[in-house]
C-alpha positions, 0 to 999 in steps of 0.5 A, a space after each residue: 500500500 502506497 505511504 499517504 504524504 503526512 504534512 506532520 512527518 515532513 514538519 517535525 523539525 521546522 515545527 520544532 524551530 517555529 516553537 522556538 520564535 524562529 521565523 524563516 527556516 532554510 532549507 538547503 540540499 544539494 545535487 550532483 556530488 557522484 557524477 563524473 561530469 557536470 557541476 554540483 547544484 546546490 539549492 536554498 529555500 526558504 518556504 512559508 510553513 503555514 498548512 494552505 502554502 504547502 506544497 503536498 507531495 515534497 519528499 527526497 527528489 530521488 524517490 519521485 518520477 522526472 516528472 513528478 519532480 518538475 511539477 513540484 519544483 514548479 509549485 515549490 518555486 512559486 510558493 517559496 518566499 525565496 529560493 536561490 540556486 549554485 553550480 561549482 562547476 567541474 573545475 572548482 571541483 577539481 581544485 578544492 574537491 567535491 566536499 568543499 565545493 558542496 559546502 561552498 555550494 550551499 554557503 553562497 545558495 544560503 547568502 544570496 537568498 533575498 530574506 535573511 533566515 533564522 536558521 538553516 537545515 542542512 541535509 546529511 552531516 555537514 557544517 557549514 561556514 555561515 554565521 546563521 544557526 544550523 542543524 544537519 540531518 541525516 536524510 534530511 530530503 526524506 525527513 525535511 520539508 524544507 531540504 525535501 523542497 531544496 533537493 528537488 529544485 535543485 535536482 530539477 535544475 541540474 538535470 535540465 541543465 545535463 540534458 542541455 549539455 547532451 545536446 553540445 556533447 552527444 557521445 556520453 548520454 547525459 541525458 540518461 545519465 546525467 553525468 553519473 557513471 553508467 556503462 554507456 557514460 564509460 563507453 563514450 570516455 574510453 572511446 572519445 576521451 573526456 569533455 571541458 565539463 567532465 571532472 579530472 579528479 574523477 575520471 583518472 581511471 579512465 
């Protein structure tokens, strides 16, 4: 039987921060930290929490269909008081590594949100360098509606953007793969060499 989307499950940690007085929780997540080519995209959100503003249906992006995925983004976009979304490109990935592109990532999605939050929830186990108030959360785009709402804005973002750069680089199946290693991705690096948007530091091996 199908999990119906329970609004009090995906509210307990910003239920549990309003209680507090903290008004503008931001939710930060983000995607692409596994693929060989491609940026990472990380995306702050900061939605209105009140019960008629939800958007019913945000969960972790990679549980939902492509298509699913981009109606929500759509409604989540609409409705958030702000969003504001980053690509590290390939080459900042190489030079300072993935785990510190994400996290550089998701400090400048939180600063160039147009309302200053009063604190921030993070997905998985990172701390970040902002002067805000934060708290990680392992699994935080399933268990958060906040990050669930961010990791699905940004998948949206980054798969469109693959999908783009599939049409400029016709030999890997970006547009299947996204960037992530899959045979057919392989395949097209060990016959046609790397692209300007693979990463090095990824793809030694090939």
């Amino acid at each position: 039987m199908k999990k119906v989307w329970n609004a009090e499950e995906k509210l307990q940690y910003e239920r549990a921060l309003l209680a507090k007085g903290c008004r503008y929780i931001v939710g930060v997540d983000e995607v692409g930290r596994g693929p060989l080519a491609g940026p990472v995209v990380c995306a702050a959100v900061i939605m209105p929490l009140d019960e008629n503003s939800l958007v019913v249906g945000v969960d972790d992006s990679k549980k939902l269909s492509a298509k699913k995925r981009e109606q929500l983004a759509e409604q989540i976009k609409e409705r958030a008081l702000c969003y504001h979304i980053v690509e590290i490109d390939e080459k900042t990935i190489d030079e300072i590594n993935i785990l510190q592109a994400t996290r550089l990532g998701m400090k400048r999605a939180i600063e160039g949100l147009s309302l200053q939050g009063d604190t921030v929830l993070t997905d998985g186990n990172m701390t970040l360098d902002i002067a805000l108030p934060q708290r990680s959360v392992v699994h935080g785009d399933a268990l958060s509606y906040s990050i669930g709402a961010a990791s699905i804005v940004a998948k949206v973002h980054r798969d469109a953007l693959m999908d783009e750069y599939a049409k400029q680089y016709p030999y890997y199946a970006f547009e299947k793969n996204k960037g992530y290693g899959t045979a057919e991705h392989i395949k097209g690096i060990k016959e046609q060499g790397i692209c300007p948007i693979h990463r090095k530091t990824f793809t030694k091996n090939f």
